[in-house]
MARLO-528000 format. One record per atom (N, C-alpha, C): x, y, z; residue number from 0; residue in one letter. Coordinates in steps of 0.1 Angstrom, whole numbers. Each point is the difference from the previous one (the first is absolute). Example, Ala and Ser with C-alpha at 12.3 -4.5 7.8 and 13.67 -1.06 7.14 Angstrom:
{east = 132; north = -57; up = 78; zavex = 0; sedo = a} $
{east = -9; north = 12; up = 0; zavex = 0; sedo = a} $
{east = 9; north = 12; up = 0; zavex = 0; sedo = a} $
{east = -4; north = 11; up = -7; zavex = 1; sedo = s} $
{east = 9; north = 11; up = 0; zavex = 1; sedo = s} $
{east = -8; north = 11; up = 8; zavex = 1; sedo = s} $
% end
This chain:
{east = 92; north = 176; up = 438; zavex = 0; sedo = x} $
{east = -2; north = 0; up = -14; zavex = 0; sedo = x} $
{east = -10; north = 12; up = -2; zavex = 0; sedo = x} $
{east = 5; north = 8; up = -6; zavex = 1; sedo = x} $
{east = -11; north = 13; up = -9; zavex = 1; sedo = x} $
{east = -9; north = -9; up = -9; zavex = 1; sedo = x} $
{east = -15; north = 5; up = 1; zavex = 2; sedo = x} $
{east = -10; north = -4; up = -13; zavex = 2; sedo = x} $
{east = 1; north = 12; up = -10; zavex = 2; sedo = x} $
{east = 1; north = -1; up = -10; zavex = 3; sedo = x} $
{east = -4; north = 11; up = -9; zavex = 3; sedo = x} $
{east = -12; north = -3; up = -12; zavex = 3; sedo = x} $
{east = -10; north = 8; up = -2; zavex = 4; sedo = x} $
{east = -10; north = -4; up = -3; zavex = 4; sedo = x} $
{east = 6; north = 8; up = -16; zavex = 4; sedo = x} $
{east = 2; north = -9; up = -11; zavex = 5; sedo = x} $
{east = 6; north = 5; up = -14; zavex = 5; sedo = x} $
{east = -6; north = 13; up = -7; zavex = 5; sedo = x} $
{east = 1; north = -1; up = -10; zavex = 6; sedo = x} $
{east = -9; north = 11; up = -11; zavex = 6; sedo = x} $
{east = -15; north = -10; up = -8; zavex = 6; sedo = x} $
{east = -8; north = 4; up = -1; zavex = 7; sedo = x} $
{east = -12; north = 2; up = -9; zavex = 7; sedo = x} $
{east = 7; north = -12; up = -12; zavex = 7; sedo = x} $
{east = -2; north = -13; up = -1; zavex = 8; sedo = x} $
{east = 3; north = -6; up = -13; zavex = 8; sedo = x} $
{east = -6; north = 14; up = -12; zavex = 8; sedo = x} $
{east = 9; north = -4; up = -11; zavex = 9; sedo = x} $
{east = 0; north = 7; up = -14; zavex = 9; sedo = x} $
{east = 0; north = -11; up = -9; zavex = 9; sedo = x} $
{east = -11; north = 4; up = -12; zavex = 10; sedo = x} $
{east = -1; north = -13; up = -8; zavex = 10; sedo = x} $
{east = 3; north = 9; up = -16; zavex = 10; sedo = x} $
{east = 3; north = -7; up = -5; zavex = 11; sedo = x} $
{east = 8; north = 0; up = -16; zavex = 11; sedo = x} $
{east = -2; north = -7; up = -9; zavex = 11; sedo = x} $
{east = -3; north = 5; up = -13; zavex = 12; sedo = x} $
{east = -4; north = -11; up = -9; zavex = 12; sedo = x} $
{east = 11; north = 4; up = -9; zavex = 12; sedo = x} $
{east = 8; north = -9; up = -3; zavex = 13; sedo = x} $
{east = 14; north = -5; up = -3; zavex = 13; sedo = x} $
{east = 1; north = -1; up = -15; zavex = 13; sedo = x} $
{east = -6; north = -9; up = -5; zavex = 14; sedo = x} $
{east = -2; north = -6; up = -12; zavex = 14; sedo = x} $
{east = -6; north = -7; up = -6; zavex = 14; sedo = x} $
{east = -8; north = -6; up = -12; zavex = 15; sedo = x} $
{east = -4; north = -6; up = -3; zavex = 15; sedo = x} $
{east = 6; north = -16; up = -1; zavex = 15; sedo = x} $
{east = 1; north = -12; up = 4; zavex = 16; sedo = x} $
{east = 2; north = -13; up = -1; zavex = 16; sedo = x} $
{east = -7; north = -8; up = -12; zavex = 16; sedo = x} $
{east = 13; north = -9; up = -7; zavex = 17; sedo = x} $
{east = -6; north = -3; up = -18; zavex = 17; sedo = x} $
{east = -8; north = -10; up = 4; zavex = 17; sedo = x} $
{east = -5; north = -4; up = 9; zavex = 18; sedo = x} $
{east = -13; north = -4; up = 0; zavex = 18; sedo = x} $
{east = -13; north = 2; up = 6; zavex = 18; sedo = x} $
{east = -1; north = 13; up = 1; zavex = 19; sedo = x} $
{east = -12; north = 5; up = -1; zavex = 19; sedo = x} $
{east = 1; north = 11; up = 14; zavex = 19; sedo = x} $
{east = 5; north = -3; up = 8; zavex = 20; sedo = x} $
{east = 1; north = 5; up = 10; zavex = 20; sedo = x} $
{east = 8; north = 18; up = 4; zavex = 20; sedo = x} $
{east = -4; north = 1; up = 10; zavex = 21; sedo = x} $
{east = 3; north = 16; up = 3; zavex = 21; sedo = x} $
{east = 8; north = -8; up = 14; zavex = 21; sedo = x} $
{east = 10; north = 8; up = 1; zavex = 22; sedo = x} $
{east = 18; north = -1; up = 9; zavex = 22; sedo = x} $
{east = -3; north = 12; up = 10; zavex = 22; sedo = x} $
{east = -6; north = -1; up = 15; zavex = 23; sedo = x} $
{east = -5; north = 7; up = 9; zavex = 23; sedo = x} $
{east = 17; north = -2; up = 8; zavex = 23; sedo = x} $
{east = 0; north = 14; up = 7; zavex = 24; sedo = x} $
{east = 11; north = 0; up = 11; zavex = 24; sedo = x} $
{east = -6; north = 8; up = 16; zavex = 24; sedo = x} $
{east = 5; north = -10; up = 9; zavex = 25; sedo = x} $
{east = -7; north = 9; up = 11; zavex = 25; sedo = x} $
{east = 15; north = 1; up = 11; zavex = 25; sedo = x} $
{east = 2; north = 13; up = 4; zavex = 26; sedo = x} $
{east = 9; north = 4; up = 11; zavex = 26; sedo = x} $
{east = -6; north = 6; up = 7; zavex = 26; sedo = x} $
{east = 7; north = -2; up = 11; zavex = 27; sedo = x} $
{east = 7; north = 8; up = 15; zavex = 27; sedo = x} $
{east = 5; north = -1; up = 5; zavex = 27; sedo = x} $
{east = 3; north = 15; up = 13; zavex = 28; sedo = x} $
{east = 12; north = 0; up = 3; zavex = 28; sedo = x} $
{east = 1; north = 3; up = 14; zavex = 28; sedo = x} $
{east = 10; north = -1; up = 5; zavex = 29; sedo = x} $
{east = 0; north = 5; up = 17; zavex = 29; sedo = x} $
{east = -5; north = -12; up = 12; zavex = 29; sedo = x} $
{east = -2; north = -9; up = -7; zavex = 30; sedo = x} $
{east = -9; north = -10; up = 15; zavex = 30; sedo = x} $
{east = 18; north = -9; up = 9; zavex = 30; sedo = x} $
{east = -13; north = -2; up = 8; zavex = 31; sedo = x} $
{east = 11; north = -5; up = 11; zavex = 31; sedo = x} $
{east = -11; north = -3; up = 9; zavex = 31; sedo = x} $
{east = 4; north = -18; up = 3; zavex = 32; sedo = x} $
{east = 9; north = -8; up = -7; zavex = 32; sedo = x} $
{east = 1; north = -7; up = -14; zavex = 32; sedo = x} $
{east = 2; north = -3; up = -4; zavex = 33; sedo = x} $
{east = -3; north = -7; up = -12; zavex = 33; sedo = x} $
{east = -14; north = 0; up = -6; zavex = 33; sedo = x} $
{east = -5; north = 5; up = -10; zavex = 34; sedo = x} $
{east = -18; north = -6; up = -1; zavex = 34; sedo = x} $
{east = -6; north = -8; up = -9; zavex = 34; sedo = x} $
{east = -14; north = -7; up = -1; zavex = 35; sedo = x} $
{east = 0; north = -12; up = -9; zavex = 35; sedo = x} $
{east = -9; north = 12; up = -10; zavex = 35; sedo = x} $
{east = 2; north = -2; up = -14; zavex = 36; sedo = x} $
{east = -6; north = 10; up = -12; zavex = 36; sedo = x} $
{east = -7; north = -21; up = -10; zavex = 36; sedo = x} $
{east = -13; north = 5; up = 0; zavex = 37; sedo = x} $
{east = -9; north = -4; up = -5; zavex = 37; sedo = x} $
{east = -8; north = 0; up = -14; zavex = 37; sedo = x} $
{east = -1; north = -3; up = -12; zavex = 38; sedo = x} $
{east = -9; north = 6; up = -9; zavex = 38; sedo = x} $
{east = -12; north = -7; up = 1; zavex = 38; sedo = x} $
{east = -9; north = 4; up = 1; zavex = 39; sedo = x} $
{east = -17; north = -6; up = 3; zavex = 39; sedo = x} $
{east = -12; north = 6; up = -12; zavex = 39; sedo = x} $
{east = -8; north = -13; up = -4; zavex = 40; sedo = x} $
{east = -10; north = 6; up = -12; zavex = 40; sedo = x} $
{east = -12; north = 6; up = 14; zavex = 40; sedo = x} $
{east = -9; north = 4; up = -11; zavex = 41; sedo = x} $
{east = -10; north = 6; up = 5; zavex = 41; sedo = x} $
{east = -8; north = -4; up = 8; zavex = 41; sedo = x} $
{east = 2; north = -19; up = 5; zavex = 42; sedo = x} $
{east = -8; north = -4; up = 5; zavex = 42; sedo = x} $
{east = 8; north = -1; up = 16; zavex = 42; sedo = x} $
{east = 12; north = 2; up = -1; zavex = 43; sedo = x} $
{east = 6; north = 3; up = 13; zavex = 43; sedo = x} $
{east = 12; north = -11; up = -2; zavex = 43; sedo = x} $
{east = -1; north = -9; up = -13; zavex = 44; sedo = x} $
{east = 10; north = -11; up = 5; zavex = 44; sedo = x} $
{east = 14; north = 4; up = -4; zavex = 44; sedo = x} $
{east = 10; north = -7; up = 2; zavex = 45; sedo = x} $
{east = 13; north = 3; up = -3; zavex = 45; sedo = x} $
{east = 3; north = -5; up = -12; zavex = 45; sedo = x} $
{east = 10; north = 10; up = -7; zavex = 46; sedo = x} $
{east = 4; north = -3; up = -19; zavex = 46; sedo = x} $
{east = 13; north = -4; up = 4; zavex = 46; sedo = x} $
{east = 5; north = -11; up = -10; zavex = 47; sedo = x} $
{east = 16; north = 0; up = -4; zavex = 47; sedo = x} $
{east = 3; north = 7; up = -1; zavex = 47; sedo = x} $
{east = 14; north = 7; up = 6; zavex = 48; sedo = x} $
{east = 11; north = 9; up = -6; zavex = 48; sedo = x} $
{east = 10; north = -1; up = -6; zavex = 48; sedo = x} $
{east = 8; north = 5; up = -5; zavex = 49; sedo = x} $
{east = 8; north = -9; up = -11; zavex = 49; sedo = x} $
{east = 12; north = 2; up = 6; zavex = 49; sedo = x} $
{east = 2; north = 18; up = 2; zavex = 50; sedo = x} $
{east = 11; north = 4; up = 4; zavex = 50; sedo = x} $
{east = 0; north = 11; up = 15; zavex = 50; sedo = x} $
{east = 8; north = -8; up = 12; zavex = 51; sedo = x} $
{east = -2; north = 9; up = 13; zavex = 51; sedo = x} $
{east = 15; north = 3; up = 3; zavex = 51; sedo = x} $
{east = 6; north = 13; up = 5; zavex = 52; sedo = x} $
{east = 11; north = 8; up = 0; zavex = 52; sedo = x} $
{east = 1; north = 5; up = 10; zavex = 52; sedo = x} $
{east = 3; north = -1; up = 15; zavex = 53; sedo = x} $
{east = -1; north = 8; up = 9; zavex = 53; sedo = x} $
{east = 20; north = 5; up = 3; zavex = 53; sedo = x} $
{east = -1; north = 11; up = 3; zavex = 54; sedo = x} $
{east = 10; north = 6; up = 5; zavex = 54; sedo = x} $
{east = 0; north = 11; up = 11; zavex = 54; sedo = x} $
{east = 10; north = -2; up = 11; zavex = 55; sedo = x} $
{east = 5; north = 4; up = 13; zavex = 55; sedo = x} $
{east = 8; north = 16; up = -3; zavex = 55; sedo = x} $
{east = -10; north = 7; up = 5; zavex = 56; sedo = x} $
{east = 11; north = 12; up = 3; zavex = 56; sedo = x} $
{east = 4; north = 7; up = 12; zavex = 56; sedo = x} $
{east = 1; north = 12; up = 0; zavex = 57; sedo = x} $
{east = -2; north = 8; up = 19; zavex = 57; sedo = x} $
{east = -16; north = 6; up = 3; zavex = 57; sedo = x} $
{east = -3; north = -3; up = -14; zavex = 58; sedo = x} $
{east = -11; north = 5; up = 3; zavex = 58; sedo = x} $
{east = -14; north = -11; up = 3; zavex = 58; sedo = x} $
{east = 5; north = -14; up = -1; zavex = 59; sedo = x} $
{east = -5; north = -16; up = 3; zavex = 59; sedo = x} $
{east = -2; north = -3; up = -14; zavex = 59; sedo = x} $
{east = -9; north = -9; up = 0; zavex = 60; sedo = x} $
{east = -5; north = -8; up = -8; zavex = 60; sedo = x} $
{east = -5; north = 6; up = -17; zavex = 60; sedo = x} $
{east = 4; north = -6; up = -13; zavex = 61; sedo = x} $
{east = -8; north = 6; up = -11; zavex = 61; sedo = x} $
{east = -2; north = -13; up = -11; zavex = 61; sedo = x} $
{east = -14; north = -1; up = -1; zavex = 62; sedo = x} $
{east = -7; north = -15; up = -5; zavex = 62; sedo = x} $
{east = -4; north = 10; up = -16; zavex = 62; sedo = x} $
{east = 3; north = -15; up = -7; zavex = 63; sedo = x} $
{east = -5; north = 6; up = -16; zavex = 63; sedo = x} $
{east = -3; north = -15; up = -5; zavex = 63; sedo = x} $
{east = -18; north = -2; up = -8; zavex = 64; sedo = x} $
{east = 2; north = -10; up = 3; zavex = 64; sedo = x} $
{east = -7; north = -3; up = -15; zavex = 64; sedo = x} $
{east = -1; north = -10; up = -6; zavex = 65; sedo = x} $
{east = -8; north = 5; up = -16; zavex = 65; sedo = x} $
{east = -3; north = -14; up = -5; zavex = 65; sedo = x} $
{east = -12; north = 5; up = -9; zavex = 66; sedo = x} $
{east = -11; north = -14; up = -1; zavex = 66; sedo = x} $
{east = -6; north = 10; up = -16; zavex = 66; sedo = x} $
{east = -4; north = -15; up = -10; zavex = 67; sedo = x} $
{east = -3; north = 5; up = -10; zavex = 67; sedo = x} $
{east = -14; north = -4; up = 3; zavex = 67; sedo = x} $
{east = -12; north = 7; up = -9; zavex = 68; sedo = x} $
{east = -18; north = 2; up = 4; zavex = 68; sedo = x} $
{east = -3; north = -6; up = -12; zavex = 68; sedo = x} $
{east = -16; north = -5; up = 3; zavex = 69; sedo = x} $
{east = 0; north = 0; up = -18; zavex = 69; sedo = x} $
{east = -17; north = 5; up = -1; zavex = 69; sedo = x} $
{east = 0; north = 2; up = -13; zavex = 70; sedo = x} $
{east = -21; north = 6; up = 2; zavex = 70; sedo = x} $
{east = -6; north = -10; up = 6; zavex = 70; sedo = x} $
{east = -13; north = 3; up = 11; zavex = 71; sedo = x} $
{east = -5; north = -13; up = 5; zavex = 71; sedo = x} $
{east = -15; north = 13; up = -3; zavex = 71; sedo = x} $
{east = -5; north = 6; up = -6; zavex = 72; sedo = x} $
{east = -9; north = 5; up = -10; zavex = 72; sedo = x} $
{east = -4; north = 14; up = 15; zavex = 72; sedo = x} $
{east = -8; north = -8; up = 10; zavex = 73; sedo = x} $
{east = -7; north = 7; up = 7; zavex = 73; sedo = x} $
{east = 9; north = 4; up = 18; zavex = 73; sedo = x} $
{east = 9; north = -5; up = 4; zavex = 74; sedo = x} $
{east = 7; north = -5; up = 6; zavex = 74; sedo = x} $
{east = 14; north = 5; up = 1; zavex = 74; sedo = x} $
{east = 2; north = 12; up = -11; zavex = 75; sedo = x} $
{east = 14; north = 2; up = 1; zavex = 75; sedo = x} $
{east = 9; north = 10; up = 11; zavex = 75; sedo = x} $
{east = -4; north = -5; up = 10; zavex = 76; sedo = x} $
{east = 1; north = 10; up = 14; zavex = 76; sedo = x} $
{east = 12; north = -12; up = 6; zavex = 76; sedo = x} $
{east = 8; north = 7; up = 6; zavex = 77; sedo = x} $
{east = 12; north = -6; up = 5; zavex = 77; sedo = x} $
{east = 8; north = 10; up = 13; zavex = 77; sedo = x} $
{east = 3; north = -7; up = 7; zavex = 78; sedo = x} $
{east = 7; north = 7; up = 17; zavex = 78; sedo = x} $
{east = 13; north = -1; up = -3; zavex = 78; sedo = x} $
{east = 8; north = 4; up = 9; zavex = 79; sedo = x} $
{east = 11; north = -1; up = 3; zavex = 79; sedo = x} $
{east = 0; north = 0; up = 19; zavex = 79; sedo = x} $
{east = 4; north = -7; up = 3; zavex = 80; sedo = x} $
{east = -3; north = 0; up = 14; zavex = 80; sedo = x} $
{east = 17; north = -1; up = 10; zavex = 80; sedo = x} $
{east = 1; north = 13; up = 6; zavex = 81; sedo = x} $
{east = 16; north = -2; up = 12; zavex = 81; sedo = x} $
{east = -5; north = -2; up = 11; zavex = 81; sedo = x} $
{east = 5; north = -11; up = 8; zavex = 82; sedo = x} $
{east = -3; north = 0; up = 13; zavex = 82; sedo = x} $
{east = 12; north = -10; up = 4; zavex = 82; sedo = x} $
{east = -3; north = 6; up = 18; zavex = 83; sedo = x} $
{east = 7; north = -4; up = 11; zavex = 83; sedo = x} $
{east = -8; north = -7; up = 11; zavex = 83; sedo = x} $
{east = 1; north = -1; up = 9; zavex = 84; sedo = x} $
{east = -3; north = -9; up = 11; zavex = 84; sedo = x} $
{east = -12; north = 10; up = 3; zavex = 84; sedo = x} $
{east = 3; north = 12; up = 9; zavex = 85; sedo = x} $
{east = -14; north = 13; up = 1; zavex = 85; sedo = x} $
{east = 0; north = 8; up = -15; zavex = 85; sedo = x} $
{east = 2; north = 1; up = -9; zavex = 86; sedo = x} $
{east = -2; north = 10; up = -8; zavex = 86; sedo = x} $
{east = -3; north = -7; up = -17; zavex = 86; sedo = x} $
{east = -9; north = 9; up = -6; zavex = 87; sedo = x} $
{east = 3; north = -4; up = -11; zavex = 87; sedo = x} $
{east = -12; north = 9; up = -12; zavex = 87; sedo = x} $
{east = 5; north = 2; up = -10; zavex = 88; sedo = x} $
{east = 1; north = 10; up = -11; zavex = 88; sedo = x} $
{east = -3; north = -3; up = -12; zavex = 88; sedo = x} $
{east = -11; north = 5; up = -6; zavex = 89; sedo = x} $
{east = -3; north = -11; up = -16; zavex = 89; sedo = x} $
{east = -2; north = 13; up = -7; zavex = 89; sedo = x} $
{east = -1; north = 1; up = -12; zavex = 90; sedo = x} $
{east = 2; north = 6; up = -15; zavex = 90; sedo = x} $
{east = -9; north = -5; up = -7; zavex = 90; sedo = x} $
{east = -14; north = 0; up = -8; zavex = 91; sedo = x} $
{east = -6; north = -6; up = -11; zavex = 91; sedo = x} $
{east = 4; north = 5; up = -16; zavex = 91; sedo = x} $
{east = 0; north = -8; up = -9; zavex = 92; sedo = x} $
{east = -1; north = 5; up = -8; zavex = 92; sedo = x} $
{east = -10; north = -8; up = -10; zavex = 92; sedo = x} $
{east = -8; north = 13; up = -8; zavex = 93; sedo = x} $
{east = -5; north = -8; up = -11; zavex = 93; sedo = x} $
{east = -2; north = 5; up = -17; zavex = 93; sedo = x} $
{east = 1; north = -13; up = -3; zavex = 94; sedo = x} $
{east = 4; north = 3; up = -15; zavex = 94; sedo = x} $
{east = -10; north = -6; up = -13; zavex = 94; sedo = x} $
{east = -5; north = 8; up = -3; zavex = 95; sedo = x} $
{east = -9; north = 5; up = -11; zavex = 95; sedo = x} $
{east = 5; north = -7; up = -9; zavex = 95; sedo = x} $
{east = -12; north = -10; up = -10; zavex = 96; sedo = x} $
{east = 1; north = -10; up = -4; zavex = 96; sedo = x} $
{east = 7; north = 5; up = -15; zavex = 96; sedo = x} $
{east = -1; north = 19; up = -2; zavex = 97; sedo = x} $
{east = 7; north = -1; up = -13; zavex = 97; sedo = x} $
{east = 12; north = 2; up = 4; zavex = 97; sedo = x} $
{east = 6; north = 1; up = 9; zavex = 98; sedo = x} $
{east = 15; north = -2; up = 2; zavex = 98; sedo = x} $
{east = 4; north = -11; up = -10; zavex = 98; sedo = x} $
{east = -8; north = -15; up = 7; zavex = 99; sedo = x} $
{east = 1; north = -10; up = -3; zavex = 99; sedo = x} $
{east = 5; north = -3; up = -17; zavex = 99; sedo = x} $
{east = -14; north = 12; up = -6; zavex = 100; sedo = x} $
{east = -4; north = -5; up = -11; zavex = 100; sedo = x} $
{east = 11; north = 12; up = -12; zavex = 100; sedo = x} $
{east = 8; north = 4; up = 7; zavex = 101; sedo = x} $
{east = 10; north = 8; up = -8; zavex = 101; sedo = x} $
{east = 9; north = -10; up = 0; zavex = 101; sedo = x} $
{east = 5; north = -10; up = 9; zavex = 102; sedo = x} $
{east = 10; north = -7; up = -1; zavex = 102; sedo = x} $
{east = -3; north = -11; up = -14; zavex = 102; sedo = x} $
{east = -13; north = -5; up = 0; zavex = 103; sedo = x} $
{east = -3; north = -6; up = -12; zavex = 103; sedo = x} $
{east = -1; north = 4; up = -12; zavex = 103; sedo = x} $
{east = -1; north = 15; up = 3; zavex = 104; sedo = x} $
{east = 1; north = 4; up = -15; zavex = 104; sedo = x} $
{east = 16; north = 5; up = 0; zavex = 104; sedo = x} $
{east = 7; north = 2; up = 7; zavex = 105; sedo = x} $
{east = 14; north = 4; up = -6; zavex = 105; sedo = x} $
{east = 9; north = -14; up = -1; zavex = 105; sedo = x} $
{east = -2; north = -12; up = 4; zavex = 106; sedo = x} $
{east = 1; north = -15; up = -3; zavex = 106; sedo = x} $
{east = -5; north = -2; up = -14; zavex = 106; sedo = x} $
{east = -12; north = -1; up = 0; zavex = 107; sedo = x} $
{east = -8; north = 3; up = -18; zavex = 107; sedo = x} $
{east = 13; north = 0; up = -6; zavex = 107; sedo = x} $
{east = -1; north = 18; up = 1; zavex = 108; sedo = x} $
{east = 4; north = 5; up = -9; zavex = 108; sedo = x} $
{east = 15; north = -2; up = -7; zavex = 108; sedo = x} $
{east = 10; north = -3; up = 16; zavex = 109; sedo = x} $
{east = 10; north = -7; up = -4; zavex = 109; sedo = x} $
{east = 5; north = -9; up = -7; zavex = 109; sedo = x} $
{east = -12; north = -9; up = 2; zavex = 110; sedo = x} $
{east = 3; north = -14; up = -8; zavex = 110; sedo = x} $
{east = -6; north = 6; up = -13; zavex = 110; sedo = x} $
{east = -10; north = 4; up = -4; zavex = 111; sedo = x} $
{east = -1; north = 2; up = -19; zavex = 111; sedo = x} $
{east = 10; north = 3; up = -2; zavex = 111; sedo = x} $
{east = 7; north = 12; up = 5; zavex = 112; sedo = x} $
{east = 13; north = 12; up = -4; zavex = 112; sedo = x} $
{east = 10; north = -15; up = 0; zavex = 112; sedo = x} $
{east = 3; north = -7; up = 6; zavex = 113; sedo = x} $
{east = 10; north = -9; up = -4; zavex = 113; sedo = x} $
{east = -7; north = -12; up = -11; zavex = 113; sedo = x} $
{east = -5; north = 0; up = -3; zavex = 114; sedo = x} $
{east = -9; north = -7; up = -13; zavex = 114; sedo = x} $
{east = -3; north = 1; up = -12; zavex = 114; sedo = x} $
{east = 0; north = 20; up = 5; zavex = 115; sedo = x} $
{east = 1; north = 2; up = -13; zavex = 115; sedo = x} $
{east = 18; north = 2; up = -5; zavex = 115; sedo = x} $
{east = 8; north = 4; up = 8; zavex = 116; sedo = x} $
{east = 14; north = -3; up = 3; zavex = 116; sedo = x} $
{east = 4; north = -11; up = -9; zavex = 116; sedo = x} $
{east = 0; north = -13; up = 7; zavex = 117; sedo = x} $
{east = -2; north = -12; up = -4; zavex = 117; sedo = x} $
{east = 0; north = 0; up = -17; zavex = 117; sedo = x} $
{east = -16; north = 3; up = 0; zavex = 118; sedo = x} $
{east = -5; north = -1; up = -18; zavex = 118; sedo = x} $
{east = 5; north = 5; up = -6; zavex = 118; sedo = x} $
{east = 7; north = 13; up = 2; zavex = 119; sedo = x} $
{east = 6; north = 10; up = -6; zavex = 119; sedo = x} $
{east = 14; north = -8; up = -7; zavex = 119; sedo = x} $
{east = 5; north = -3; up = 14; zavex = 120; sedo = x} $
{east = 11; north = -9; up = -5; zavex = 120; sedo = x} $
{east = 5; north = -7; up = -11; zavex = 120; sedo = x} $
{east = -11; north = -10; up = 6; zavex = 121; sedo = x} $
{east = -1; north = -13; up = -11; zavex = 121; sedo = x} $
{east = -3; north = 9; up = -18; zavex = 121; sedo = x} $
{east = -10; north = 6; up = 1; zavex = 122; sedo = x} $
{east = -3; north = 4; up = -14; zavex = 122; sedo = x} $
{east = 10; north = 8; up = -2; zavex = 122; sedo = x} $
{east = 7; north = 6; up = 2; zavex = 123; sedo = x} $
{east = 14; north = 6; up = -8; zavex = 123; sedo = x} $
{east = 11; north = -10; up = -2; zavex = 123; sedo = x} $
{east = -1; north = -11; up = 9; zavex = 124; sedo = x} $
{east = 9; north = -13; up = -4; zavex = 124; sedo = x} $
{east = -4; north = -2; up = -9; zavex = 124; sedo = x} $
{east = -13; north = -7; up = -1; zavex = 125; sedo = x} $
{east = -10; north = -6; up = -13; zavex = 125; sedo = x} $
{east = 8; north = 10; up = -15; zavex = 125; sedo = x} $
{east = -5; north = 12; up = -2; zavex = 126; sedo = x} $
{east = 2; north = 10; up = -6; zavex = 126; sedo = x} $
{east = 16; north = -3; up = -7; zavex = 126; sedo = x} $
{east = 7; north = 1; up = 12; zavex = 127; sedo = x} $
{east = 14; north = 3; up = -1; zavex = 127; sedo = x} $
{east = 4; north = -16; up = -8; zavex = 127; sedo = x} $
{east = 0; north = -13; up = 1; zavex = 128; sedo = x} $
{east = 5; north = -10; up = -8; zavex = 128; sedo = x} $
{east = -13; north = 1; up = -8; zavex = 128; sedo = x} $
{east = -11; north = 6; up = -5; zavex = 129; sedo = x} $
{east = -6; north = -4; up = -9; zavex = 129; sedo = x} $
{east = 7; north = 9; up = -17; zavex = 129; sedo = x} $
{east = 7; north = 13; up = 9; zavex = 130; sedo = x} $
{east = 5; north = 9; up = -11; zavex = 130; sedo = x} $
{east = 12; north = -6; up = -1; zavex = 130; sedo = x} $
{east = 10; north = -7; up = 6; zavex = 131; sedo = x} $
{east = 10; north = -6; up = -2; zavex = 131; sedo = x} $
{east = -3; north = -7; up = -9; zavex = 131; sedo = x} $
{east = -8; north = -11; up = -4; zavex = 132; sedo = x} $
{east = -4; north = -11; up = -6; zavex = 132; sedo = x} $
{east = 0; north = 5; up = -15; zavex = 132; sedo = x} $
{east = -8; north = 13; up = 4; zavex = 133; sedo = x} $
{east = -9; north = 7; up = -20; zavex = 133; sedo = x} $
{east = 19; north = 5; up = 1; zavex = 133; sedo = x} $
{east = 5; north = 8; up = 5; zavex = 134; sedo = x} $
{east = 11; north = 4; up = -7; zavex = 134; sedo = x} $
{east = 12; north = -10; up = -5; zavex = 134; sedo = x} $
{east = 1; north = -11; up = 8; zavex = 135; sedo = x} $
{east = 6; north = -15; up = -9; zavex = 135; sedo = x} $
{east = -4; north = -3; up = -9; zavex = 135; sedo = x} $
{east = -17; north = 0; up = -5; zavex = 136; sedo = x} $
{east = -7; north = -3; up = -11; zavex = 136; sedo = x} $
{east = -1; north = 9; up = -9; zavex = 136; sedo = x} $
{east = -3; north = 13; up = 2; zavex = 137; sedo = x} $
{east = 5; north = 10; up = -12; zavex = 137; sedo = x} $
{east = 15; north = 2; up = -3; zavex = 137; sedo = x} $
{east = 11; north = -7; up = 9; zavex = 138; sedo = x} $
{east = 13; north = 3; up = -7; zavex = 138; sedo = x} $
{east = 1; north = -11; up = -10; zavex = 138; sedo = x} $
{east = -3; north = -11; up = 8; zavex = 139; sedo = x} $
{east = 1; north = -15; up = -9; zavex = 139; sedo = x} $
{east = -12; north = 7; up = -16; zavex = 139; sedo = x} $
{east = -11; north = 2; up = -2; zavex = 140; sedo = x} $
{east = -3; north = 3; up = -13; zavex = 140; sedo = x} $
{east = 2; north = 13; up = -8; zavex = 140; sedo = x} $
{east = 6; north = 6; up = 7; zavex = 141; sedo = x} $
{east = 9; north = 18; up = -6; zavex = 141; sedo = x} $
{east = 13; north = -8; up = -4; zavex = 141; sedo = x} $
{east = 9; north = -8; up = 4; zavex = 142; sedo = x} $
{east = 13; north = 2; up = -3; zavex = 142; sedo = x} $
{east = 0; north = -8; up = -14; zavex = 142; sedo = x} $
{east = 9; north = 7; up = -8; zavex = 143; sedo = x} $
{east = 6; north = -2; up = -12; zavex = 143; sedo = x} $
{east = -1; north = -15; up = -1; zavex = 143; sedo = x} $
{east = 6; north = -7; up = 8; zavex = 144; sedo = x} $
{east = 6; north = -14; up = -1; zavex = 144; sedo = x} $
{east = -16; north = -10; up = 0; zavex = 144; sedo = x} $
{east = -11; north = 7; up = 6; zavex = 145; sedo = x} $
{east = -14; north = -8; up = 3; zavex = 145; sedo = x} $
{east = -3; north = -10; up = -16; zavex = 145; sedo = x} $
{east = 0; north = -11; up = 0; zavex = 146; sedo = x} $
{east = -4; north = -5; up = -19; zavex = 146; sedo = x} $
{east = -17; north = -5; up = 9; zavex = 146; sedo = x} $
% end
């Protein structure tokens, strides 16, 4: 059996998650045999992953593996960790609490924008049968026939 010692994990920040959270991706590629990929907070322990992807090529092994973060204020430091039996390869990344705090404001701001949407609505409803109503009531006291 060949060992192949993979590539350098790569980390990605993907997306924002509608609840609060930032959508991190970590790959690599090339290992052999198979390798175990990790996400770990700052204190060394292991995070849930949500979503792990490994695929087999000529060239071995390629892990993709992804976990949503969320602001923990002082703390926002995070690994990605590949390893094998002898070998193994970590990535940090850290993310600056206004990252965080752009997702709250583009959340904000979405929800007013649909409220004022919303209000908008309704008051042109409002609007729209209240002028129905005056133009039934000024035909009924304009027409000829009104005693």
């Amino acid at each position: 059996m060949v060992i192949a010692q993979g590539s350098q994990p790569v980390i990605k920040m993907e997306n924002y998650d509608n609840s609060g959270g930032i959508h991190l991706v970590c790959e690599s590629r090339g290992w052999n045999p198979e390798p175990e990929i990790l996400w770990l907070n700052r204190e060394g322990a292991t995070l849930p992953a949500e979503d792990t992807q490994i695929h087999r090529d000529t060239e071995g092994f390629s892990v993709k593996h992804s976990i949503t973060v969320y602001d923990y204020s002082d703390s926002n430091r995070f690994y990605c960790r590949v390893q094998q039996i002898h070998h193994m390869k970590e990535t940090e990344i850290i993310i600056n609490n206004k990252v965080f705090d752009v997702w709250k404001w583009i959340v904000s701001v979405s929800v007013s924008s649909c409220l004022i949407a919303v209000g908008s609505i309704i008051t042109a409803v409002i609007c729209y049968k209240k002028g129905n109503i005056l133009k039934k009531y000024l035909h009924q006291i304009c027409s000829p026939n009104y005693t």
